[in-house]
PDBQT receptor file of N, H, CA, C and O in Angstrom, charges set to zero:
ATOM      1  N   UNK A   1       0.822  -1.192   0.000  1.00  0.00    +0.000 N 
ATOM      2  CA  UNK A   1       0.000   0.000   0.000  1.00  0.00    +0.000 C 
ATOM      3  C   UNK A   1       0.865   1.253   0.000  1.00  0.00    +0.000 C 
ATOM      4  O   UNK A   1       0.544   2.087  -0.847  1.00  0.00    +0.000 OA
ATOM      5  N   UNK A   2       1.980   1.574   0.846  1.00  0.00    +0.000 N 
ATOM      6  H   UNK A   2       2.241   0.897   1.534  1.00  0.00    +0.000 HD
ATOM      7  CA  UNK A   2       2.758   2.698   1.268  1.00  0.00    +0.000 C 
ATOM      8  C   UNK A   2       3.836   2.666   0.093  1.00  0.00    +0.000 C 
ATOM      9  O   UNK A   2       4.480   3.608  -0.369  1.00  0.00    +0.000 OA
ATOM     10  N   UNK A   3       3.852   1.180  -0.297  1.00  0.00    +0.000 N 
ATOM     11  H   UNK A   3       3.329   0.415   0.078  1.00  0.00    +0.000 HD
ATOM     12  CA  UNK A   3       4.848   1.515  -1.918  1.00  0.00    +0.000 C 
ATOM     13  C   UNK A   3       4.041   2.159  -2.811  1.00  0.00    +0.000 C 
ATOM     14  O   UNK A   3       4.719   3.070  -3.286  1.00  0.00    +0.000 OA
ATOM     15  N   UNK A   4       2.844   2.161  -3.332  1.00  0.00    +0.000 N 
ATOM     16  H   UNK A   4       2.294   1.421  -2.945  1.00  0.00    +0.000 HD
ATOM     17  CA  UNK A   4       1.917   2.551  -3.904  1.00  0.00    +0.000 C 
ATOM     18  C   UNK A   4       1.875   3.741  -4.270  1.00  0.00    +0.000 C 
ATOM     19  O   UNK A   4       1.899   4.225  -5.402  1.00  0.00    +0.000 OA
ATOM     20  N   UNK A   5       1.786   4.374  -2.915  1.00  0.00    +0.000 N 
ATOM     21  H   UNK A   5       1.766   3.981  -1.996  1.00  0.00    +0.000 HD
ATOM     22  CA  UNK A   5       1.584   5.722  -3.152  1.00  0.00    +0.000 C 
ATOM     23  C   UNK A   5       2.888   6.505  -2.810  1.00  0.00    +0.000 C 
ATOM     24  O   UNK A   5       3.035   7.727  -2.770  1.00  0.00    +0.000 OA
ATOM     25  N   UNK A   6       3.880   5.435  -2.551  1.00  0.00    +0.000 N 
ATOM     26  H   UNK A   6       3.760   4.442  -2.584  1.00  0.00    +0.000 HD
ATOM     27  CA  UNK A   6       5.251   6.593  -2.952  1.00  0.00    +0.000 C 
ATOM     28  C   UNK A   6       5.594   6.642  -4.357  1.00  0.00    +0.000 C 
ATOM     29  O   UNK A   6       6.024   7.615  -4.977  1.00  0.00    +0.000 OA
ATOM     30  N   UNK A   7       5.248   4.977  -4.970  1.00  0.00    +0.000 N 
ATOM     31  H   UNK A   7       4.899   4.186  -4.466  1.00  0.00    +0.000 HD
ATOM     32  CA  UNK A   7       5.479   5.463  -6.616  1.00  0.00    +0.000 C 
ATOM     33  C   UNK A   7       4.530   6.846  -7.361  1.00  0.00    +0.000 C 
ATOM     34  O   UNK A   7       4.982   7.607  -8.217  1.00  0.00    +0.000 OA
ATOM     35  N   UNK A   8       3.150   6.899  -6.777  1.00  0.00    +0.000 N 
ATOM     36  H   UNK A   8       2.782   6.281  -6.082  1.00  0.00    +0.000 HD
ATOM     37  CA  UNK A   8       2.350   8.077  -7.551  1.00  0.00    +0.000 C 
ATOM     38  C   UNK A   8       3.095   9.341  -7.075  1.00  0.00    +0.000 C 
ATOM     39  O   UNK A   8       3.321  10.307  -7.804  1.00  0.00    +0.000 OA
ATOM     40  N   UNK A   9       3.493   9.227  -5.649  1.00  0.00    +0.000 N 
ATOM     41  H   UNK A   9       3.309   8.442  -5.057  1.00  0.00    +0.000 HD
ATOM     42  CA  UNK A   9       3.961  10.535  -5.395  1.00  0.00    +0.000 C 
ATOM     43  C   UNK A   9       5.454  10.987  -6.264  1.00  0.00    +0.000 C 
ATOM     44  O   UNK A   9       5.824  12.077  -6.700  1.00  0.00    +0.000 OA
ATOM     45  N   UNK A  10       5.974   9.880  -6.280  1.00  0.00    +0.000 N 
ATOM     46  H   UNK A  10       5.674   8.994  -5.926  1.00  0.00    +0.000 HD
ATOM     47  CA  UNK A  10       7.525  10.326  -7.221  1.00  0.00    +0.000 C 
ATOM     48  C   UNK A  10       6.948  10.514  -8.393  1.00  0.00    +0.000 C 
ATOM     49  O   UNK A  10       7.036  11.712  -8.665  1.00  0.00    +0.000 OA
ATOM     50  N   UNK A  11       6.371   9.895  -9.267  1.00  0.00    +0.000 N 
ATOM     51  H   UNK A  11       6.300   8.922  -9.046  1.00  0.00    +0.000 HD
ATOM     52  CA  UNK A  11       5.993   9.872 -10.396  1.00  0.00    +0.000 C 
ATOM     53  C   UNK A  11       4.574  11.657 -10.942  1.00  0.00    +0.000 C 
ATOM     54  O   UNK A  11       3.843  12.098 -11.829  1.00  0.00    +0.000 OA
ATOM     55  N   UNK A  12       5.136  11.932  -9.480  1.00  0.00    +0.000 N 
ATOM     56  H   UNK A  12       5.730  11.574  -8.760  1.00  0.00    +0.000 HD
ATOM     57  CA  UNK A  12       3.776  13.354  -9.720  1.00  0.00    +0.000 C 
ATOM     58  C   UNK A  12       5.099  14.204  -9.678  1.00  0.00    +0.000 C 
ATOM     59  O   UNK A  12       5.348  15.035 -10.552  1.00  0.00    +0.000 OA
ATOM     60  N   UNK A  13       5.953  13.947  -8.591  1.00  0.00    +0.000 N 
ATOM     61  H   UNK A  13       5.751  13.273  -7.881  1.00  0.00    +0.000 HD
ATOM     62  CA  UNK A  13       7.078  14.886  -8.614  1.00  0.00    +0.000 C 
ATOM     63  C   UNK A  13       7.946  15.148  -9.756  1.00  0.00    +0.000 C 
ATOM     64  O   UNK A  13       8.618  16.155  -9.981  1.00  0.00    +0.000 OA
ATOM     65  N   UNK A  14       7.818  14.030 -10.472  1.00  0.00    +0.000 N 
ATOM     66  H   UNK A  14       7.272  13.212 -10.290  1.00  0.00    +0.000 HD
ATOM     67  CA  UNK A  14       9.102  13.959 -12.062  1.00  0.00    +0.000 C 
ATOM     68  C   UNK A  14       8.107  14.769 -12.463  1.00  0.00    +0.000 C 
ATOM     69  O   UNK A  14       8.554  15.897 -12.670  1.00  0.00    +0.000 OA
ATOM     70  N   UNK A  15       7.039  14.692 -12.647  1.00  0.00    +0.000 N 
ATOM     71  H   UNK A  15       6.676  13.776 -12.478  1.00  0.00    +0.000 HD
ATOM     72  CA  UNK A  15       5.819  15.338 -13.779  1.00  0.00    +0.000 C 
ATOM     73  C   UNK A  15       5.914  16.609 -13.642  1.00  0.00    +0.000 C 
ATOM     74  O   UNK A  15       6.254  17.324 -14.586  1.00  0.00    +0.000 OA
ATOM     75  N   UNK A  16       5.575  17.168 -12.221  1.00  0.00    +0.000 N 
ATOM     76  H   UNK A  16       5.300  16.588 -11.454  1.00  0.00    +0.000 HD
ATOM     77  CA  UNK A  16       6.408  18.375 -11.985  1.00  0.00    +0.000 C 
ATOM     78  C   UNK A  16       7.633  19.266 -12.337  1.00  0.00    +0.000 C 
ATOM     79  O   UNK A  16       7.718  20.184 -13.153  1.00  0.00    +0.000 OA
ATOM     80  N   UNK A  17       8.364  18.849 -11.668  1.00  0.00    +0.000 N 
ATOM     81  H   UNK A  17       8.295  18.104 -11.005  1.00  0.00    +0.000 HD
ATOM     82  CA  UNK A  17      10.241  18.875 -12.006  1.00  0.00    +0.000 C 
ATOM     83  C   UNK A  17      10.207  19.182 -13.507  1.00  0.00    +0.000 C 
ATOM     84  O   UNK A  17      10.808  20.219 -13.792  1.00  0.00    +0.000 OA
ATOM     85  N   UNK A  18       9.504  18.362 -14.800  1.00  0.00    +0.000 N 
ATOM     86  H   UNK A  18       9.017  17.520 -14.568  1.00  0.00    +0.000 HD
ATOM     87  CA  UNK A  18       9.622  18.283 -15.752  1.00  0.00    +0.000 C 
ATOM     88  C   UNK A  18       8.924  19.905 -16.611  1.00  0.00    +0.000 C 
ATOM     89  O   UNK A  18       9.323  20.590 -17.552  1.00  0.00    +0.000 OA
ATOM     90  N   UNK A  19       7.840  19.969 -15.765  1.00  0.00    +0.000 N 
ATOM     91  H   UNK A  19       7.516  19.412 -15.000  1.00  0.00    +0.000 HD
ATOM     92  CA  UNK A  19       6.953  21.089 -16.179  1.00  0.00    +0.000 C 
ATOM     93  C   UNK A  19       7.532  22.797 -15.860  1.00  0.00    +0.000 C 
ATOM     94  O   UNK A  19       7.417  23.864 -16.463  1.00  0.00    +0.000 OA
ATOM     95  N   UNK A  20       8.330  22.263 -14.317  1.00  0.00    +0.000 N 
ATOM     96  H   UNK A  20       8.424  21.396 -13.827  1.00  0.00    +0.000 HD
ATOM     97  CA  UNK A  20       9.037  23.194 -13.861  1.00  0.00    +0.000 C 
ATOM     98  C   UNK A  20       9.979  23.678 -15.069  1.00  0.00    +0.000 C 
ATOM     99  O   UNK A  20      10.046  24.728 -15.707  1.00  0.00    +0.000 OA
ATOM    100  N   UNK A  21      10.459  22.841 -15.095  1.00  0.00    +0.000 N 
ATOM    101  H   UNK A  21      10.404  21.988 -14.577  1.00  0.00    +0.000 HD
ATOM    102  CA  UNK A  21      12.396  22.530 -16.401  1.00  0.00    +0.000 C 
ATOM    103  C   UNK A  21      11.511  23.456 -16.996  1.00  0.00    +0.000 C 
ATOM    104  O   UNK A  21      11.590  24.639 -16.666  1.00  0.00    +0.000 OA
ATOM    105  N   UNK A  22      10.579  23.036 -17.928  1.00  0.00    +0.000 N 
ATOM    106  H   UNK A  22      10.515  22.075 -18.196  1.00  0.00    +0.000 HD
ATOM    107  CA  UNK A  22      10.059  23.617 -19.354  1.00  0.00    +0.000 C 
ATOM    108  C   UNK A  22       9.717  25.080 -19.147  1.00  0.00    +0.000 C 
ATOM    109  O   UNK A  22      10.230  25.968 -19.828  1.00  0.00    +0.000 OA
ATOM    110  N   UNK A  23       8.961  25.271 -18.321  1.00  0.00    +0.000 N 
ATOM    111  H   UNK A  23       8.544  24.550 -17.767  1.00  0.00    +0.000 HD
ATOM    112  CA  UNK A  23       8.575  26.558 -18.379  1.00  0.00    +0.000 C 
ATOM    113  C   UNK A  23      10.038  27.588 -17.911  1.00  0.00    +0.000 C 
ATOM    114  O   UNK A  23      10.304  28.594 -18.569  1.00  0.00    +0.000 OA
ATOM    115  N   UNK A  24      10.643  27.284 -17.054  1.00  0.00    +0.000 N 
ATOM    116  H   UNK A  24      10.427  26.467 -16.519  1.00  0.00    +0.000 HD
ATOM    117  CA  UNK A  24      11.964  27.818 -16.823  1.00  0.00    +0.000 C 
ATOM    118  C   UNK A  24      12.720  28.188 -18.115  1.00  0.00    +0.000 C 
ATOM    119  O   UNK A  24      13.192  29.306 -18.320  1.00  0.00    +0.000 OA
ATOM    120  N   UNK A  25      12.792  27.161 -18.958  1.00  0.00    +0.000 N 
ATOM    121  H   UNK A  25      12.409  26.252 -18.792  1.00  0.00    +0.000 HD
ATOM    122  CA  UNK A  25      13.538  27.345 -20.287  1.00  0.00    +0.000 C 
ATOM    123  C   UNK A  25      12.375  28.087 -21.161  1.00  0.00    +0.000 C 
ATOM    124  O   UNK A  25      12.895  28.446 -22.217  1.00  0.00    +0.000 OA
ATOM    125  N   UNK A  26      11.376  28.351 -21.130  1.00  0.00    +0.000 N 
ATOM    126  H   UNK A  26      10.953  28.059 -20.272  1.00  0.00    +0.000 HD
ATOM    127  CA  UNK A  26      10.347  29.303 -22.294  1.00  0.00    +0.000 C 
ATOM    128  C   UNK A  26      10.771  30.490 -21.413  1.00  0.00    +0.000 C 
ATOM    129  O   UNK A  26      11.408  31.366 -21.998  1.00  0.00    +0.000 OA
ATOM    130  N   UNK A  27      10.466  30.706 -19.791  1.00  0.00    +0.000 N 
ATOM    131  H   UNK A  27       9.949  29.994 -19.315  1.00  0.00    +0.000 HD
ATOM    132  CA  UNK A  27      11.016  32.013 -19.539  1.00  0.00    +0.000 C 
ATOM    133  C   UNK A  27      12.188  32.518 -20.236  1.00  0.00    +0.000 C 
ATOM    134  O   UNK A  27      12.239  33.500 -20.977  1.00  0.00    +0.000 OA
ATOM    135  N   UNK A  28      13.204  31.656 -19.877  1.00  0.00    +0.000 N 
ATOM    136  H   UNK A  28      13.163  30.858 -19.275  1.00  0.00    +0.000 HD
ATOM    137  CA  UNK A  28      14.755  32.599 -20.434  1.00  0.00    +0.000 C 
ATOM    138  C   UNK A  28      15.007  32.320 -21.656  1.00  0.00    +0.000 C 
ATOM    139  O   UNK A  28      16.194  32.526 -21.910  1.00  0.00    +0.000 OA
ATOM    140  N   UNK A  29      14.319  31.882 -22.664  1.00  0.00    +0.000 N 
ATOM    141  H   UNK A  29      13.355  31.714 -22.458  1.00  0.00    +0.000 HD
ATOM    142  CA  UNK A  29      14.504  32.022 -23.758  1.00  0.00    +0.000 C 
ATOM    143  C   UNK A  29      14.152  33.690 -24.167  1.00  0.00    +0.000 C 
ATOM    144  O   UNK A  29      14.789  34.552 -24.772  1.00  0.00    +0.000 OA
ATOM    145  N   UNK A  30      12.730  33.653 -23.470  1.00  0.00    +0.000 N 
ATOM    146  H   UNK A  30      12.213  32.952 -22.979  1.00  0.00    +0.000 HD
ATOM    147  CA  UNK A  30      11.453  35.094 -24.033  1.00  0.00    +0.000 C 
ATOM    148  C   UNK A  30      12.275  35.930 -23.424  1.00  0.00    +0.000 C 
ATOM    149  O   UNK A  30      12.299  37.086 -23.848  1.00  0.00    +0.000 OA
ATOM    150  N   UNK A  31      13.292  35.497 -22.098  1.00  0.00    +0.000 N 
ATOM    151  H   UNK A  31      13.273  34.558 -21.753  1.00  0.00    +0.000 HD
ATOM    152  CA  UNK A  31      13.660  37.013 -21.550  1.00  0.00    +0.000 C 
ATOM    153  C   UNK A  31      14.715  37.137 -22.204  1.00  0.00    +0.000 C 
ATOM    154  O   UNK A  31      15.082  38.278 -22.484  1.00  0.00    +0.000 OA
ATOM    155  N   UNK A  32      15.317  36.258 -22.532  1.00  0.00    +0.000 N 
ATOM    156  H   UNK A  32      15.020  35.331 -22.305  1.00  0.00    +0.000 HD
ATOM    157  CA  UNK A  32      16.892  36.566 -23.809  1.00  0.00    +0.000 C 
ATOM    158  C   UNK A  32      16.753  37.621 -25.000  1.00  0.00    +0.000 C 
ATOM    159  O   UNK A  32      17.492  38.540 -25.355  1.00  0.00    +0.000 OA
ATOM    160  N   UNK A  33      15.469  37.125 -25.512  1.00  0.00    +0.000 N 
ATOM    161  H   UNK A  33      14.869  36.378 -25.225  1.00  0.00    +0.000 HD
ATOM    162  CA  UNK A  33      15.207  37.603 -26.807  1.00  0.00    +0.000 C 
ATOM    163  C   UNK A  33      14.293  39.153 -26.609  1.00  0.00    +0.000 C 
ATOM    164  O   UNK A  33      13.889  39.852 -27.538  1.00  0.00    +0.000 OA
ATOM    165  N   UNK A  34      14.108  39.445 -25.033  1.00  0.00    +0.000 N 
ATOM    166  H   UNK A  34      14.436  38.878 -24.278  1.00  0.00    +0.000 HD
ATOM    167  CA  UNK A  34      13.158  40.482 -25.369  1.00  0.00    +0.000 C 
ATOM    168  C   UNK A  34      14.968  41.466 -24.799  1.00  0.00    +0.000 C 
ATOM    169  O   UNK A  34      15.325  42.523 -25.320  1.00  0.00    +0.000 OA
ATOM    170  N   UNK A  35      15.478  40.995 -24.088  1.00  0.00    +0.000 N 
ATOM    171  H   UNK A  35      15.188  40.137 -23.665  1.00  0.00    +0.000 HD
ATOM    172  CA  UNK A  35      17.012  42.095 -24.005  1.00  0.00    +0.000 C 
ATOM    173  C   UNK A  35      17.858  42.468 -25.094  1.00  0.00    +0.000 C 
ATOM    174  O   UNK A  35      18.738  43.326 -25.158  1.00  0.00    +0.000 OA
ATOM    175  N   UNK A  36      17.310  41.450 -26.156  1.00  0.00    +0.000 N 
ATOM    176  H   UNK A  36      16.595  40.753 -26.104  1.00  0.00    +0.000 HD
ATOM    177  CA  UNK A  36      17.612  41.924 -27.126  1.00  0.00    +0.000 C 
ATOM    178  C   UNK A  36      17.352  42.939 -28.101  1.00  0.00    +0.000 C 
ATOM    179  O   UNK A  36      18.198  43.564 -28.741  1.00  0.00    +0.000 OA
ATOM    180  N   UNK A  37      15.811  43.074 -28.171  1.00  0.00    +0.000 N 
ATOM    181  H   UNK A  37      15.124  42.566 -27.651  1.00  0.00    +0.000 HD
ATOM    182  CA  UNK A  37      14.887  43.838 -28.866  1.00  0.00    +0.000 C 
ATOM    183  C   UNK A  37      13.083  43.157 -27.987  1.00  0.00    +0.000 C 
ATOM    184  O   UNK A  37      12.432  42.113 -28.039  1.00  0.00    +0.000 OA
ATOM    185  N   UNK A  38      12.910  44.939 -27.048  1.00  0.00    +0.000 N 
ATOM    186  H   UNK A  38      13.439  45.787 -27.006  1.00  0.00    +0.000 HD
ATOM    187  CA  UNK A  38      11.660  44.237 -26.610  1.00  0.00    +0.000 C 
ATOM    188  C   UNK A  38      10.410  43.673 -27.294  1.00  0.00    +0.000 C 
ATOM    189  O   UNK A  38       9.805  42.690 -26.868  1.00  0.00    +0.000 OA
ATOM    190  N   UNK A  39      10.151  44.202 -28.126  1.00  0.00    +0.000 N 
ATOM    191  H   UNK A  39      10.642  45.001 -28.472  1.00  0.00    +0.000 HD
ATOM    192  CA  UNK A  39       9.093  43.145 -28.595  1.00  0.00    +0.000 C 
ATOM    193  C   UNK A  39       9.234  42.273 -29.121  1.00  0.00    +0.000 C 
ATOM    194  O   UNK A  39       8.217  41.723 -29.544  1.00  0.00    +0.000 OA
ATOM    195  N   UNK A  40      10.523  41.668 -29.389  1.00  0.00    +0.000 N 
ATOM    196  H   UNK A  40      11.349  42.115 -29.045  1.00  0.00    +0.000 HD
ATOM    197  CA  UNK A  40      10.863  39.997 -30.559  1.00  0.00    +0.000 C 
ATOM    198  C   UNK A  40      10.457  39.392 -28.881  1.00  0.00    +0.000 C 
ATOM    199  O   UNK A  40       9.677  38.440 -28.854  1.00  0.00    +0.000 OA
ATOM    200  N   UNK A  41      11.053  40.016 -27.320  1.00  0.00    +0.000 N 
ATOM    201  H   UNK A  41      11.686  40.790 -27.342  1.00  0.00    +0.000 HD
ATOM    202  CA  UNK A  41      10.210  38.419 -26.425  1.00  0.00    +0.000 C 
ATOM    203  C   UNK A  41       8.882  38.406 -26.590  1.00  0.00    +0.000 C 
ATOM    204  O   UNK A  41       8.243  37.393 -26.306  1.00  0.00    +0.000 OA
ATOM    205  N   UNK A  42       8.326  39.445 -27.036  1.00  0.00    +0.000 N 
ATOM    206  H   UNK A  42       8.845  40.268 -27.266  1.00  0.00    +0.000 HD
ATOM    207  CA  UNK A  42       6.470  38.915 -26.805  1.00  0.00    +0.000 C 
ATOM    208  C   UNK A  42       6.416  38.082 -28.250  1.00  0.00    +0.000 C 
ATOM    209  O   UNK A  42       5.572  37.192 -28.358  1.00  0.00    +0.000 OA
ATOM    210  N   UNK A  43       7.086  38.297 -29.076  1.00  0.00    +0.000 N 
ATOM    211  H   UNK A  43       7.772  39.020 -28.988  1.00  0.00    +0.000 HD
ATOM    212  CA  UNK A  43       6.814  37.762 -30.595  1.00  0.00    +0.000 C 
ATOM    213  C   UNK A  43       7.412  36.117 -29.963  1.00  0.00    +0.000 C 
ATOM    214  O   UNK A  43       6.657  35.158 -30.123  1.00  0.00    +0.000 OA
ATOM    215  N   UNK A  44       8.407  35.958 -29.452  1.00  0.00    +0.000 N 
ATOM    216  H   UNK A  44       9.020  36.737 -29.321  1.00  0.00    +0.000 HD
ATOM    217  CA  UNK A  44       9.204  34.641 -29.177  1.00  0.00    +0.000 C 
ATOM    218  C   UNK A  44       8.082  33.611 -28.230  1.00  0.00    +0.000 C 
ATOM    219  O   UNK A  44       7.874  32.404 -28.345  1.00  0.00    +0.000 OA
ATOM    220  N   UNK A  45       7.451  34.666 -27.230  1.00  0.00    +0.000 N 
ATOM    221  H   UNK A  45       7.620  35.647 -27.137  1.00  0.00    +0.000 HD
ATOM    222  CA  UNK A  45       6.710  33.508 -26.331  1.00  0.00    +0.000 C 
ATOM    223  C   UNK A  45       5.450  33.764 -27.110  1.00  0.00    +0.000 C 
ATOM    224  O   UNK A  45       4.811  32.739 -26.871  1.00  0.00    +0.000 OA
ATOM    225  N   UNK A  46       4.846  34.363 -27.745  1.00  0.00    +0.000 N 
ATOM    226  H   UNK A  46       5.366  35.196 -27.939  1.00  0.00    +0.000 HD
ATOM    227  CA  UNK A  46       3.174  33.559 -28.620  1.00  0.00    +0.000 C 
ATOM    228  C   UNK A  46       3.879  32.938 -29.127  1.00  0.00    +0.000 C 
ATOM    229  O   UNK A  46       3.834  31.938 -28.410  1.00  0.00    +0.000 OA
ATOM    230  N   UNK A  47       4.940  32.608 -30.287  1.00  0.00    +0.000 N 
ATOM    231  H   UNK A  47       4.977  33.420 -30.870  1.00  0.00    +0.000 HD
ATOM    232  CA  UNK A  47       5.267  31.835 -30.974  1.00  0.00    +0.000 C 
ATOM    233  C   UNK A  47       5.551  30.499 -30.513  1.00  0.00    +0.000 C 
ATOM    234  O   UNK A  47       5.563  29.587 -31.339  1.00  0.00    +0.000 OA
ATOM    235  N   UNK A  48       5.895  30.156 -28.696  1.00  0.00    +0.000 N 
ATOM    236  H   UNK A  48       5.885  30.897 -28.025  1.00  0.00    +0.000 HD
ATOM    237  CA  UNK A  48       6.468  28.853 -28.300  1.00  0.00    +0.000 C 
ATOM    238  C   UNK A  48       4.686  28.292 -27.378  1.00  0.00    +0.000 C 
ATOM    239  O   UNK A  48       4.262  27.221 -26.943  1.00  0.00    +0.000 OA
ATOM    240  N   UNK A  49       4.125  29.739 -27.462  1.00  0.00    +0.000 N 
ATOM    241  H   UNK A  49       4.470  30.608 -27.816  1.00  0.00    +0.000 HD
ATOM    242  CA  UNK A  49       2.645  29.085 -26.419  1.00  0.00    +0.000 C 
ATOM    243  C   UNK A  49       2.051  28.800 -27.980  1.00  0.00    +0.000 C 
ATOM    244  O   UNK A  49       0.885  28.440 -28.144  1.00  0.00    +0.000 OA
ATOM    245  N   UNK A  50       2.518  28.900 -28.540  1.00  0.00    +0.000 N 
ATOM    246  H   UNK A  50       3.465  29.192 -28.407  1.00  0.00    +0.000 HD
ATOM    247  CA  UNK A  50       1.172  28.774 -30.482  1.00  0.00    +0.000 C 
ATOM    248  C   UNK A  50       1.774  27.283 -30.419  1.00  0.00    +0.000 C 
ATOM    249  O   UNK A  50       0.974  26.376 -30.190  1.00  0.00    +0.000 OA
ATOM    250  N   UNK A  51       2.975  27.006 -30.587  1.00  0.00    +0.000 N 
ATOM    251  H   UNK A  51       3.625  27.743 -30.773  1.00  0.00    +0.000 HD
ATOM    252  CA  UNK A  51       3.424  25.528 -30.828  1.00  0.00    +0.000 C 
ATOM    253  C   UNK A  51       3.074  24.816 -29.700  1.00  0.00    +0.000 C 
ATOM    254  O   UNK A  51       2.992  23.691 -30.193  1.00  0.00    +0.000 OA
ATOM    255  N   UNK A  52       2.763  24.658 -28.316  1.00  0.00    +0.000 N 
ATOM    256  H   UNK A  52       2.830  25.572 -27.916  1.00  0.00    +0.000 HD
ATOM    257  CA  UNK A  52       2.628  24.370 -27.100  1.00  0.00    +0.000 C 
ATOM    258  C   UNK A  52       1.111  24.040 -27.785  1.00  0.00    +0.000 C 
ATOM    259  O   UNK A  52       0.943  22.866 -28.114  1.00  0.00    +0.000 OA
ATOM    260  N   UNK A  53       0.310  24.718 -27.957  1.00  0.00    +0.000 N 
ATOM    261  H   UNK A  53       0.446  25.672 -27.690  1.00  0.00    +0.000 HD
ATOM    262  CA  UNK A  53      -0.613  24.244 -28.433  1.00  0.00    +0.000 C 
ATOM    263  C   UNK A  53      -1.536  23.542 -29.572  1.00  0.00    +0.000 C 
ATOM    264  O   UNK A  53      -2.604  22.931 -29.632  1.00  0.00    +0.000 OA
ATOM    265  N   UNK A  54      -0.501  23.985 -30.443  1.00  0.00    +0.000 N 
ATOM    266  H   UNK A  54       0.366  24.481 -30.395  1.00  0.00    +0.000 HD
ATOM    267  CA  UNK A  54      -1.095  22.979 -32.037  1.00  0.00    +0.000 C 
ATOM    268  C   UNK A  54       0.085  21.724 -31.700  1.00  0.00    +0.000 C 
ATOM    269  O   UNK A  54      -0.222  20.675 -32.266  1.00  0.00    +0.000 OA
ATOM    270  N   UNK A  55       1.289  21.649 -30.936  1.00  0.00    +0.000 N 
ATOM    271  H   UNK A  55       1.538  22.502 -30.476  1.00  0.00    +0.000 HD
ATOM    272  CA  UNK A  55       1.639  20.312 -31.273  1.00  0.00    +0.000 C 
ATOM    273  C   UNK A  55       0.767  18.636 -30.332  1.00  0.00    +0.000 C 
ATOM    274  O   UNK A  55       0.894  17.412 -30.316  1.00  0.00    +0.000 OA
ATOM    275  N   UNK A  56       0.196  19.369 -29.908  1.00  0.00    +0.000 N 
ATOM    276  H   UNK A  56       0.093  20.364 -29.920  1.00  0.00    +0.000 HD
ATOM    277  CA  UNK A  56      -0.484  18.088 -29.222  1.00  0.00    +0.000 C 
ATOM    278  C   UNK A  56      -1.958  17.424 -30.202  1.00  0.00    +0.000 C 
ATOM    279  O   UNK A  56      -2.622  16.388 -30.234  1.00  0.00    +0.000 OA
ATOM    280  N   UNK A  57      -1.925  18.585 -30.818  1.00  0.00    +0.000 N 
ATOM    281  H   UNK A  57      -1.386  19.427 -30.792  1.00  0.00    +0.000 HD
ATOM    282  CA  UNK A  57      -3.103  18.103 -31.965  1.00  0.00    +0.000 C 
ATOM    283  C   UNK A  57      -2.775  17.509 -33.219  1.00  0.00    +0.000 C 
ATOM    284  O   UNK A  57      -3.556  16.851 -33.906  1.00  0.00    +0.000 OA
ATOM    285  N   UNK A  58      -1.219  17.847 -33.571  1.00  0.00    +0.000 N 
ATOM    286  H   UNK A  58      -0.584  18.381 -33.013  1.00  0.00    +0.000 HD
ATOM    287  CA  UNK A  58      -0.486  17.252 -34.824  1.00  0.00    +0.000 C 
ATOM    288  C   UNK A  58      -0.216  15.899 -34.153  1.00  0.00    +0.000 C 
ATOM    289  O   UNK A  58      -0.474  14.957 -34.902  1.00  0.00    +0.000 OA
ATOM    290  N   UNK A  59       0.313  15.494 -32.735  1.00  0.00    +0.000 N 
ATOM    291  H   UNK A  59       0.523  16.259 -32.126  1.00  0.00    +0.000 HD
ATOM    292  CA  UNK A  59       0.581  14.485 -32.294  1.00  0.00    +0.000 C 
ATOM    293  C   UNK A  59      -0.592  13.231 -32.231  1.00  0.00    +0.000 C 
ATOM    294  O   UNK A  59      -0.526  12.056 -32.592  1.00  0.00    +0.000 OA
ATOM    295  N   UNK A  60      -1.702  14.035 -31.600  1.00  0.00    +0.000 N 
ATOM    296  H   UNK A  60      -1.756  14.990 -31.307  1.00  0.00    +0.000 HD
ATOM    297  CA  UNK A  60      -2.695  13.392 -31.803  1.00  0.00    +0.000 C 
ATOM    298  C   UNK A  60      -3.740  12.653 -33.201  1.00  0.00    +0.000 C 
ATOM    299  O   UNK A  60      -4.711  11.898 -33.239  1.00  0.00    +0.000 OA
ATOM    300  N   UNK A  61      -3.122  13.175 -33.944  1.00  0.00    +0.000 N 
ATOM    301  H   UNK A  61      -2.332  13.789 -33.913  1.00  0.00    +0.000 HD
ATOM    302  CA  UNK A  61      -3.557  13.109 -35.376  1.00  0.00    +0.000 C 
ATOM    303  C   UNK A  61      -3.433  11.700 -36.279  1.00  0.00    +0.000 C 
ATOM    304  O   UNK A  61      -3.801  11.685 -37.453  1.00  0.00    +0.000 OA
TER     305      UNK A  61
């Protein structure tokens, strides 16, 4: 029983950790590119939330 729910709990924590990673790396990408020229970060993050969202529908396909 107590193995059970330490595997869901690790297995929620990677899921996490993982979601954490990602969004960490879309931040400093958008903040790279907006120190560069401020509006290419707002152009950089619709462009990675536009793919964030049509690729799960190409995947699904």
């Amino acid at each position: 029983m107590k193995n059970t729910q330490m595997n869901k709990f690790v297995s929620f924590c990677r899921a996490v950790a993982r979601d954490l990673t990602a969004l960490a790396g879309v931040a400093s990408v958008t903040y790279g590119a907006w120190l560069v020229y401020e509006p290419m970060g707002y152009l950089v993050f619709g462009s990675i939330a536009l793919a964030a969202y049509i690729a799960p529908m190409i995947a699904g396909s």
